[in-house]
PDB file of N, CA, C and O in Angstrom:
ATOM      1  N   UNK A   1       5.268 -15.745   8.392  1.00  0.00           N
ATOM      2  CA  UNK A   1       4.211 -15.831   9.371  1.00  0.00           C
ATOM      3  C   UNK A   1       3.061 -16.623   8.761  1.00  0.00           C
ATOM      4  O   UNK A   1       2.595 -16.237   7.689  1.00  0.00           O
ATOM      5  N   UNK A   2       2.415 -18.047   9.558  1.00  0.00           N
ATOM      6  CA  UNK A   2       1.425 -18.285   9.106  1.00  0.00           C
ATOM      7  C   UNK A   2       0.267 -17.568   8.934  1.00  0.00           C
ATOM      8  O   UNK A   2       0.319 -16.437   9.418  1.00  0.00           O
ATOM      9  N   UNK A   3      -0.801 -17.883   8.375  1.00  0.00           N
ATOM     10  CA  UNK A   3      -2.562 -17.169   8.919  1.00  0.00           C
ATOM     11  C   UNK A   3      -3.046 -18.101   8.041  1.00  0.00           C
ATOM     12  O   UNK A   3      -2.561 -18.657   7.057  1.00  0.00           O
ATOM     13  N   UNK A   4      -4.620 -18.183   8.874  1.00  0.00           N
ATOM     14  CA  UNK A   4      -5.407 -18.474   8.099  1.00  0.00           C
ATOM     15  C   UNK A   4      -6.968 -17.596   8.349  1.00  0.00           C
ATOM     16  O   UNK A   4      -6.982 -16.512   8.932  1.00  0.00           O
ATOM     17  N   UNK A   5      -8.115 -18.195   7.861  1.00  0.00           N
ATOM     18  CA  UNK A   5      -9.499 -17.154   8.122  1.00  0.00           C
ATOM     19  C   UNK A   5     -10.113 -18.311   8.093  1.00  0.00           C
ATOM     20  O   UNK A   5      -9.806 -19.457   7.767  1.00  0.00           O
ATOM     21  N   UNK A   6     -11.181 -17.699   8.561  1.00  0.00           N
ATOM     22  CA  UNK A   6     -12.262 -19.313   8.662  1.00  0.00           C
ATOM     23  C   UNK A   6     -13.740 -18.141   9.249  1.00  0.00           C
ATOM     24  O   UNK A   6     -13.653 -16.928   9.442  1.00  0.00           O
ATOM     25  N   UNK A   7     -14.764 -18.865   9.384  1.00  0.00           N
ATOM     26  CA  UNK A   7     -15.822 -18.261  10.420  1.00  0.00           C
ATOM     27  C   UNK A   7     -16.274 -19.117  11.520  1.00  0.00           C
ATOM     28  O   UNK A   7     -15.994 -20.309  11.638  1.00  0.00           O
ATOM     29  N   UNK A   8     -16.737 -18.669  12.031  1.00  0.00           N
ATOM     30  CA  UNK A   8     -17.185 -18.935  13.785  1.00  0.00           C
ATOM     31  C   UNK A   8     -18.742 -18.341  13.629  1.00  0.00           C
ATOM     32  O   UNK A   8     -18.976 -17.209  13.208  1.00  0.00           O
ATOM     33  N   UNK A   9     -19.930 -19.457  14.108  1.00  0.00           N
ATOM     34  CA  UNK A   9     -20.935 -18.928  14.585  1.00  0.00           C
ATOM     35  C   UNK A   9     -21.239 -18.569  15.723  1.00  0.00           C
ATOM     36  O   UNK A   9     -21.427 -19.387  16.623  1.00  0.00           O
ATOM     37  N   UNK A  10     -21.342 -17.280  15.885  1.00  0.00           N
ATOM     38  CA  UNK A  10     -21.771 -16.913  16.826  1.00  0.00           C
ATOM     39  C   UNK A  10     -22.968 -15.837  17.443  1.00  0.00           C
ATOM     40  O   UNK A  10     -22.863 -14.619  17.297  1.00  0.00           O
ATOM     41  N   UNK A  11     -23.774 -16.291  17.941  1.00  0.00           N
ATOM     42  CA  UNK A  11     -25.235 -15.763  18.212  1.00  0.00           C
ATOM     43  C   UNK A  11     -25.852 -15.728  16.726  1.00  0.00           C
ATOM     44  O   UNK A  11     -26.229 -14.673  16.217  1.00  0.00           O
ATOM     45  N   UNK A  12     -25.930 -17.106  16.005  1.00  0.00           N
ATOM     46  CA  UNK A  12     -26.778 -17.382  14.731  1.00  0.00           C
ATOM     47  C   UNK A  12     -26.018 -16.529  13.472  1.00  0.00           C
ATOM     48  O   UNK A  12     -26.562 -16.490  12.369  1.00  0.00           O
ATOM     49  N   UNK A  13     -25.168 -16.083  13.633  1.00  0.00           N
ATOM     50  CA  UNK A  13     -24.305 -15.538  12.482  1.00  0.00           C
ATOM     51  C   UNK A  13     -22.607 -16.242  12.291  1.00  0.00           C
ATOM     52  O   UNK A  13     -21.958 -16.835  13.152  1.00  0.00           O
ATOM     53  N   UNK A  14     -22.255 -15.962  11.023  1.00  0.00           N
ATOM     54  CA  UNK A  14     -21.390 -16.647  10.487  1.00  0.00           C
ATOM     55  C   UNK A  14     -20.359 -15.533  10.831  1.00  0.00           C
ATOM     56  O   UNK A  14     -20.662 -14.549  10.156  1.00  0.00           O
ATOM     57  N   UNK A  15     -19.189 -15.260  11.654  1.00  0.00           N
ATOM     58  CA  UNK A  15     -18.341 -14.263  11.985  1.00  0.00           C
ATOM     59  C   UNK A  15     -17.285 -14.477  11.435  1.00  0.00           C
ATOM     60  O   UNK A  15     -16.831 -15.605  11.632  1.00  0.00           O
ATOM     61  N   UNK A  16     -16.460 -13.532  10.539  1.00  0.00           N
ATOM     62  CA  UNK A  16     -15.268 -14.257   9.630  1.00  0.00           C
ATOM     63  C   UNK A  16     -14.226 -13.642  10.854  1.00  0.00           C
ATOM     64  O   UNK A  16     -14.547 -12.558  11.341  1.00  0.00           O
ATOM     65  N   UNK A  17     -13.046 -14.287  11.330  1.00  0.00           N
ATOM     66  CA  UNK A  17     -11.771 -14.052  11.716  1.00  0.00           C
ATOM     67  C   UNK A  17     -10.498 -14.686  11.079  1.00  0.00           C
ATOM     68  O   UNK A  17     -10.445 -15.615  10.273  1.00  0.00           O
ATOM     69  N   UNK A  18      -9.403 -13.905  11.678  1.00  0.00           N
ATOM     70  CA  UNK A  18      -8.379 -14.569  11.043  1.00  0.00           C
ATOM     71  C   UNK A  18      -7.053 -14.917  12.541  1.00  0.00           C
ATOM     72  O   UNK A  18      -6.759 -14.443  13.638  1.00  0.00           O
ATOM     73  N   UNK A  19      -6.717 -15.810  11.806  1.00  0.00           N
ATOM     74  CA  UNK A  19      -5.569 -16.561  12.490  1.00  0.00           C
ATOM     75  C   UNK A  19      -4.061 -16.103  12.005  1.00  0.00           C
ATOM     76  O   UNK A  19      -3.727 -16.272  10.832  1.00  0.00           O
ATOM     77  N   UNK A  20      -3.152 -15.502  12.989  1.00  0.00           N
ATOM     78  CA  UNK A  20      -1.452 -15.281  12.369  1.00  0.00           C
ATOM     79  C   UNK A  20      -0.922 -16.053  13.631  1.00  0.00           C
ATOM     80  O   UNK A  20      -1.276 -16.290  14.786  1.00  0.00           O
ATOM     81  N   UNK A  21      -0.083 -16.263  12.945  1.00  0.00           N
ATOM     82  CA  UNK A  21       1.242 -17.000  13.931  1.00  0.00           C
ATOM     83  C   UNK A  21       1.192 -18.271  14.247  1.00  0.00           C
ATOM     84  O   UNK A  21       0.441 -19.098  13.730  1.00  0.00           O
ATOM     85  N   UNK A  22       2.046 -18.482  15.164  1.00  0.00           N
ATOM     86  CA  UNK A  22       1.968 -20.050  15.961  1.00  0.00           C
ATOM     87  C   UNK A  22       2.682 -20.072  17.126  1.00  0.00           C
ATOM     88  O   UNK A  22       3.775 -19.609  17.453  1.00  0.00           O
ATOM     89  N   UNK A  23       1.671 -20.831  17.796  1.00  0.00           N
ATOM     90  CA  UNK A  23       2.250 -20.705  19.379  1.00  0.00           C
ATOM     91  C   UNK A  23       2.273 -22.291  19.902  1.00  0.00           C
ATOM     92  O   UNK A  23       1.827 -23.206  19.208  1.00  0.00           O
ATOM     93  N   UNK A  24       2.628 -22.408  20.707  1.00  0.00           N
ATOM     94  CA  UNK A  24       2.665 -23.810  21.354  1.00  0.00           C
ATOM     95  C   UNK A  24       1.426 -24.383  21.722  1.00  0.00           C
ATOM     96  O   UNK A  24       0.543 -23.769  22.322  1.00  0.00           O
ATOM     97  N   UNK A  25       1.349 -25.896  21.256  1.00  0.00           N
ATOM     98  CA  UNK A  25      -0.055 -26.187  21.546  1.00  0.00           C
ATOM     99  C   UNK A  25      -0.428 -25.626  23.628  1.00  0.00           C
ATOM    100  O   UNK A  25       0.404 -25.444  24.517  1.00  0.00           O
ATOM    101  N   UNK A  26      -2.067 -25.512  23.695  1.00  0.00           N
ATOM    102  CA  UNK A  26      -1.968 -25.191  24.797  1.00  0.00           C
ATOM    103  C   UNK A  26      -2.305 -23.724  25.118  1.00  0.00           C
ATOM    104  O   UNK A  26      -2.953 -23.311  26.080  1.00  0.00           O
ATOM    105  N   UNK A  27      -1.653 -22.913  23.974  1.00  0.00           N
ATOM    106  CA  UNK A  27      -1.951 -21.740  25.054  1.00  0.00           C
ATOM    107  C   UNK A  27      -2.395 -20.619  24.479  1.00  0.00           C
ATOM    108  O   UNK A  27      -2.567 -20.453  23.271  1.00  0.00           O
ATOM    109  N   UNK A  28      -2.534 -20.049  25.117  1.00  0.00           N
ATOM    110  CA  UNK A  28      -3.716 -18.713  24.736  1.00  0.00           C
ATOM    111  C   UNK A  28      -3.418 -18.114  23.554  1.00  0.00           C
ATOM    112  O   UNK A  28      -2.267 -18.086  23.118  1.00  0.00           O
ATOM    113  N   UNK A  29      -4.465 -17.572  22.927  1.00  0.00           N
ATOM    114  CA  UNK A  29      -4.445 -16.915  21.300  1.00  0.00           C
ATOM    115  C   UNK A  29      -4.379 -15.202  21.940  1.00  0.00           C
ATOM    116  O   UNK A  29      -4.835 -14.942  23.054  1.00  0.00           O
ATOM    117  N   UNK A  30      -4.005 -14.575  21.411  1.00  0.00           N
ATOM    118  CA  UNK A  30      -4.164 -12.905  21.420  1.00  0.00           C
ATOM    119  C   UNK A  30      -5.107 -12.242  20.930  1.00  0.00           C
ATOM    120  O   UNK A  30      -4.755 -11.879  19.808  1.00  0.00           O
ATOM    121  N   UNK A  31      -6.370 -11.799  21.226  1.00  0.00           N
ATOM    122  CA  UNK A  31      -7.742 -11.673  20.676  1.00  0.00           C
ATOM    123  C   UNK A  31      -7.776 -10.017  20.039  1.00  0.00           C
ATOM    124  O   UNK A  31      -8.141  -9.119  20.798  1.00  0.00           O
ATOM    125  N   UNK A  32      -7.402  -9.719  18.708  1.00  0.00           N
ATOM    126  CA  UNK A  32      -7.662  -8.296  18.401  1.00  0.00           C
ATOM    127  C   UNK A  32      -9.147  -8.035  18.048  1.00  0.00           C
ATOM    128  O   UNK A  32      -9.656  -8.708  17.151  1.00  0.00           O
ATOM    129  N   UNK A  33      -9.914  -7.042  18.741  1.00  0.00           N
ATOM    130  CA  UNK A  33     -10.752  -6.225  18.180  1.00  0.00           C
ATOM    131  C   UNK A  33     -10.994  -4.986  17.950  1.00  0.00           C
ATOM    132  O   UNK A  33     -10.622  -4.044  18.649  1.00  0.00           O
ATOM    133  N   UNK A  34     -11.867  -4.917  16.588  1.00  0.00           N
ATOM    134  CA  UNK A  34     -11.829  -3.187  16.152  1.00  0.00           C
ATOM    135  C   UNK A  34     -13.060  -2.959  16.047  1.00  0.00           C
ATOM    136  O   UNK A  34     -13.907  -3.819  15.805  1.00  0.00           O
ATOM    137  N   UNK A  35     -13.269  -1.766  16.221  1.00  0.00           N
ATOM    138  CA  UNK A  35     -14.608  -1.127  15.659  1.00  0.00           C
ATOM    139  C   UNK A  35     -14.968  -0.310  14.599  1.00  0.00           C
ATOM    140  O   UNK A  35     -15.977   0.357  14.373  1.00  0.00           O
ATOM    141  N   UNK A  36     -13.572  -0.568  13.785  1.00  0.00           N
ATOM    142  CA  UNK A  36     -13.946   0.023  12.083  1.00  0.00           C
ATOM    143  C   UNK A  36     -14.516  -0.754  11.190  1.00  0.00           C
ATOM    144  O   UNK A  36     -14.418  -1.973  11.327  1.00  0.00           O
ATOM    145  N   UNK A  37     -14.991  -0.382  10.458  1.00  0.00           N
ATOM    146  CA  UNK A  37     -15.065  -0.909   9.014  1.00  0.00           C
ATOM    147  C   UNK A  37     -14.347  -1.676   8.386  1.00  0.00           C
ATOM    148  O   UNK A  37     -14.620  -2.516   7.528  1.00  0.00           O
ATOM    149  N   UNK A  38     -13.211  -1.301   8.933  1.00  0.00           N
ATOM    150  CA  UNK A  38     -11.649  -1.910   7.706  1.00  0.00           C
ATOM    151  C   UNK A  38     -11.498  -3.582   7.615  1.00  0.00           C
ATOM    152  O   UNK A  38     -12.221  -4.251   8.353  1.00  0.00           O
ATOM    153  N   UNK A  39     -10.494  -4.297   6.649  1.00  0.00           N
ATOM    154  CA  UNK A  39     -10.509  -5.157   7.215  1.00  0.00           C
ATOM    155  C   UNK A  39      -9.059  -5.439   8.375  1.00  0.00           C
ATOM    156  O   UNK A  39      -8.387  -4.573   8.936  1.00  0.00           O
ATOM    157  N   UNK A  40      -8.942  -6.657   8.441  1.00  0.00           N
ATOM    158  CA  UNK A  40      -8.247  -7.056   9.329  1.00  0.00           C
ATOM    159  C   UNK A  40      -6.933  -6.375   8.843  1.00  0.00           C
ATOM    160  O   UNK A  40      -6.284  -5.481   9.386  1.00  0.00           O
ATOM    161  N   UNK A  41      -6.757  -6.911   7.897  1.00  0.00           N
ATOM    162  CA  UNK A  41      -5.148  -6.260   7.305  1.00  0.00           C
ATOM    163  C   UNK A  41      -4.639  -4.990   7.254  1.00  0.00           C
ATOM    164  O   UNK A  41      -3.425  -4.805   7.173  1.00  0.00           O
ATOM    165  N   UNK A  42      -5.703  -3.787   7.307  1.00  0.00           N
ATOM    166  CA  UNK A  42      -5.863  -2.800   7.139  1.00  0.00           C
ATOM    167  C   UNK A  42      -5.798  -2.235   8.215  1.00  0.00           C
ATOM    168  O   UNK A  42      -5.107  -1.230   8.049  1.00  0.00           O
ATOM    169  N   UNK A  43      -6.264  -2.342   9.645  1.00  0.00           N
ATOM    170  CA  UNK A  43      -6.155  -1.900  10.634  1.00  0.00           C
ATOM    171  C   UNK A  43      -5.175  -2.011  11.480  1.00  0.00           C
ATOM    172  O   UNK A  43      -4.801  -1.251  12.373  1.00  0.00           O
ATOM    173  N   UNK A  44      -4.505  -3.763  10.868  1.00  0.00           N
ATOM    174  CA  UNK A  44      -3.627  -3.922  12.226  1.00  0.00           C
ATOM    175  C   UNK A  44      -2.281  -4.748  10.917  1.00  0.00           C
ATOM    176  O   UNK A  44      -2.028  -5.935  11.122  1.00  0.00           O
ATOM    177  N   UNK A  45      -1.779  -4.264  10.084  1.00  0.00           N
ATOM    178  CA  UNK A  45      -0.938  -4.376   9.085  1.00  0.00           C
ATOM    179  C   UNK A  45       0.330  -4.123  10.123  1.00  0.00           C
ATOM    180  O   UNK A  45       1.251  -4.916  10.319  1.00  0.00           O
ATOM    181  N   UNK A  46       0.215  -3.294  10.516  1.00  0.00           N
ATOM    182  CA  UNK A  46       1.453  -2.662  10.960  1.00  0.00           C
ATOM    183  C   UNK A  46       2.424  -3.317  11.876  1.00  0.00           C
ATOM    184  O   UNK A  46       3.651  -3.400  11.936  1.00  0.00           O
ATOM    185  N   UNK A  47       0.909  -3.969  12.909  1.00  0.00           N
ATOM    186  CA  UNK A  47       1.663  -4.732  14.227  1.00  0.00           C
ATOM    187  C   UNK A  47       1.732  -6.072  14.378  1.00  0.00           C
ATOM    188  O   UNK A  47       2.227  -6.845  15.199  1.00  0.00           O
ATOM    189  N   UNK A  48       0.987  -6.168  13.177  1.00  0.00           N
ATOM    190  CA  UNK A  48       0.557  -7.777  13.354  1.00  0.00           C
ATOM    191  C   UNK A  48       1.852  -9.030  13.386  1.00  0.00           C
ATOM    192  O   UNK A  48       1.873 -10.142  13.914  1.00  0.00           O
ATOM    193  N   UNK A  49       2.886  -8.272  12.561  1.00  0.00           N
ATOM    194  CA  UNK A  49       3.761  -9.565  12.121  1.00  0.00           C
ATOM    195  C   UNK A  49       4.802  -9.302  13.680  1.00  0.00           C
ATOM    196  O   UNK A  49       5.655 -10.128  14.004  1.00  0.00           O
ATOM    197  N   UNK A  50       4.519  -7.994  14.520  1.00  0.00           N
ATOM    198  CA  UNK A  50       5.715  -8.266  15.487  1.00  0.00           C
ATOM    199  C   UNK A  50       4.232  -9.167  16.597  1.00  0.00           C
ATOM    200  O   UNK A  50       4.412 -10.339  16.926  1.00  0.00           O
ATOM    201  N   UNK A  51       3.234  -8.608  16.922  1.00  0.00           N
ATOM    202  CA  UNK A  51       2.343  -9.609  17.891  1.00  0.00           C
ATOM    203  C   UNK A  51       2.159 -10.762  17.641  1.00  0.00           C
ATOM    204  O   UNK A  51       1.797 -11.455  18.592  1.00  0.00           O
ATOM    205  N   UNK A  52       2.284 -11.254  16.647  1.00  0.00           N
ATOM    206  CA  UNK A  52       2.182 -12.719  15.765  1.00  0.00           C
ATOM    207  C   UNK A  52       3.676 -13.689  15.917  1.00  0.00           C
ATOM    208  O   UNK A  52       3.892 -14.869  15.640  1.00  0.00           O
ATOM    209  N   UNK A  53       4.379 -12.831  16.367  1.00  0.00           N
ATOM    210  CA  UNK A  53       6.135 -13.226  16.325  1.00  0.00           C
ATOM    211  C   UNK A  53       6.021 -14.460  18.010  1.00  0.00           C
ATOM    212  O   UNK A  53       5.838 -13.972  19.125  1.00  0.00           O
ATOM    213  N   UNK A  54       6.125 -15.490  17.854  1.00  0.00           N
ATOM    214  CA  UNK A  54       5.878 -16.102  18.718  1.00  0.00           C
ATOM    215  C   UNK A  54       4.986 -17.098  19.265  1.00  0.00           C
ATOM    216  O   UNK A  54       5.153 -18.128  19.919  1.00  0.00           O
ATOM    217  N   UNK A  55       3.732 -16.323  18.681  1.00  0.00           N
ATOM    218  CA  UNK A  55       2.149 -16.691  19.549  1.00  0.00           C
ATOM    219  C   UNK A  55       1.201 -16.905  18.600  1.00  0.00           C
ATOM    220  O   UNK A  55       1.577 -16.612  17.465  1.00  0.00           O
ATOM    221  N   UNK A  56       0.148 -17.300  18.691  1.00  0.00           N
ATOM    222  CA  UNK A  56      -1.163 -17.486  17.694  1.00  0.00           C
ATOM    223  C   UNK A  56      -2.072 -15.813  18.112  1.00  0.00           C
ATOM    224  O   UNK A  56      -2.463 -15.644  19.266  1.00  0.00           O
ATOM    225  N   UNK A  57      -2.251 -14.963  17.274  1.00  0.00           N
ATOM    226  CA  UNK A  57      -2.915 -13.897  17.046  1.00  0.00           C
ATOM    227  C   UNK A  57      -4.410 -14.152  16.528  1.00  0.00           C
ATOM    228  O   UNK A  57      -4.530 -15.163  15.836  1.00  0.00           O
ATOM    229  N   UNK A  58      -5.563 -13.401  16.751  1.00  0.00           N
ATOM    230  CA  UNK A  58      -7.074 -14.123  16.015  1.00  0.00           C
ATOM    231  C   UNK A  58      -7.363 -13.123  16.086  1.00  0.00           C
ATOM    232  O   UNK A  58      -7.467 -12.671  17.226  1.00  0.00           O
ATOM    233  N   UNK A  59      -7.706 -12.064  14.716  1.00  0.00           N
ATOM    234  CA  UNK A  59      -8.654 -10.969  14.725  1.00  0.00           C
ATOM    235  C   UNK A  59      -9.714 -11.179  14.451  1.00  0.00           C
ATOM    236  O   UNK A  59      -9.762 -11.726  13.349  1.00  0.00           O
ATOM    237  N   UNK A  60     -10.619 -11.036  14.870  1.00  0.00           N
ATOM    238  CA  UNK A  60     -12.532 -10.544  14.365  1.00  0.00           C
ATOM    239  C   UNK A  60     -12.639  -9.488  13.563  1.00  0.00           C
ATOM    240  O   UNK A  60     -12.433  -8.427  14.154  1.00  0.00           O
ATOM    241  N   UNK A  61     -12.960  -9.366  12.098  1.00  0.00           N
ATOM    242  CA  UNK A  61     -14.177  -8.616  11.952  1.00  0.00           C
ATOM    243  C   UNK A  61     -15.092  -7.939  12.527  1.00  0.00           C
ATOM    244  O   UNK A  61     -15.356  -8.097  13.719  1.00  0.00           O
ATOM    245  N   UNK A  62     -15.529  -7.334  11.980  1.00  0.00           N
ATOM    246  CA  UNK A  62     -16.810  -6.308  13.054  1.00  0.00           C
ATOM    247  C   UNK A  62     -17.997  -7.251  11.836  1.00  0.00           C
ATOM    248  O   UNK A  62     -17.756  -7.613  10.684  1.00  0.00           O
ATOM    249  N   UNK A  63     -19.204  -7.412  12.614  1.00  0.00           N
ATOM    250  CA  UNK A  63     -20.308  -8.121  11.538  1.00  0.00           C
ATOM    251  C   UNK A  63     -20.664  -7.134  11.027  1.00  0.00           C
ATOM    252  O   UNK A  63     -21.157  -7.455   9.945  1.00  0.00           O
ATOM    253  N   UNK A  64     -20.730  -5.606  11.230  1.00  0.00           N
ATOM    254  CA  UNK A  64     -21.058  -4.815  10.031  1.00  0.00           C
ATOM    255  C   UNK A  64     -20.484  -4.565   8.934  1.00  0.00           C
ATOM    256  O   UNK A  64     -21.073  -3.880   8.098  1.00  0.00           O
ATOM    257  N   UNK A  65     -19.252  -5.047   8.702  1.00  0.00           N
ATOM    258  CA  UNK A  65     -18.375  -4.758   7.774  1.00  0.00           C
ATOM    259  C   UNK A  65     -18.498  -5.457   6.562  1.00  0.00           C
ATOM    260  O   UNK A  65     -17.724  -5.328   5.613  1.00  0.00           O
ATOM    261  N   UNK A  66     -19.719  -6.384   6.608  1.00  0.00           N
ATOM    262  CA  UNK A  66     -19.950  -6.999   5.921  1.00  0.00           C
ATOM    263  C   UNK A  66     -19.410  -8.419   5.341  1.00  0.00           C
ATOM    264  O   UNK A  66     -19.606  -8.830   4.197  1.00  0.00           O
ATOM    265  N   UNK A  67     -18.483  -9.267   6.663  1.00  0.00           N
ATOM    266  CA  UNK A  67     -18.138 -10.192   6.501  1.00  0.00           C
ATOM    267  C   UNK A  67     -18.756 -11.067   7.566  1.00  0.00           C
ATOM    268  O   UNK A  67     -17.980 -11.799   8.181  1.00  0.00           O
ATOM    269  N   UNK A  68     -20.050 -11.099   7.876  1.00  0.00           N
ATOM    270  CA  UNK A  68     -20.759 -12.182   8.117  1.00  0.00           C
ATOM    271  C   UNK A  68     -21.767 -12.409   7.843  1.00  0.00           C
ATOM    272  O   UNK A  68     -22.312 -11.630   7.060  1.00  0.00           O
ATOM    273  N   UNK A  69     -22.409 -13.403   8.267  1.00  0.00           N
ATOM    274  CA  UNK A  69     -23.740 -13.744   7.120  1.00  0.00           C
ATOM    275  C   UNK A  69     -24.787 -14.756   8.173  1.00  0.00           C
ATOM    276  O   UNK A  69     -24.513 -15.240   9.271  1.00  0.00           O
ATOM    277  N   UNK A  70     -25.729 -14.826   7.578  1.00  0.00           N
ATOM    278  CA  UNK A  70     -26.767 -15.407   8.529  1.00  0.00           C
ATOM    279  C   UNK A  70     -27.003 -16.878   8.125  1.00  0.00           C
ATOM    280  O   UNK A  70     -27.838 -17.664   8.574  1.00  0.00           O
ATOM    281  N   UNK A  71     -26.210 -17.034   7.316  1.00  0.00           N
ATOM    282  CA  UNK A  71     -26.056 -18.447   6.480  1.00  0.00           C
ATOM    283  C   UNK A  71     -25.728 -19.899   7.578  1.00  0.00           C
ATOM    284  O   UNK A  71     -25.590 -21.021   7.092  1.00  0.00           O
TER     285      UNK A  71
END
């Protein structure tokens, strides 16, 4: 399974997410969000490689978790 992470500004902050899978150019990504602490891997370890099986997956961070920045 591919992934990658990158950040996205959004509303003046630096938001880290991550990218799994690959889907055909064109079409919609699968948007996970959480409201823990954890990180990405940690919350969604489990399901990620069967939701990712196919399609482009993009989790967010929560900005409290301490992976964004005002930079």
């Amino acid at each position: 399974m591919s992934s990658s992470s990158a950040y996205a500004k959004v509303n003046a902050l630096d938001t880290y997410y991550e990218t799994h899978g690959a889907a055909p150019e064109g079409s919609r990504p699968l948007v996970l969000l959480h409201g823990g602490g954890l990180t990405v891997g940690l919350t969604f370890s489990a399901v990620l490689p069967a939701l990712a099986a196919g399609r482009r997956v993009r989790a967010r961070r929560p900005t409290s978790s301490g992976s964004a920045s005002t930079g």
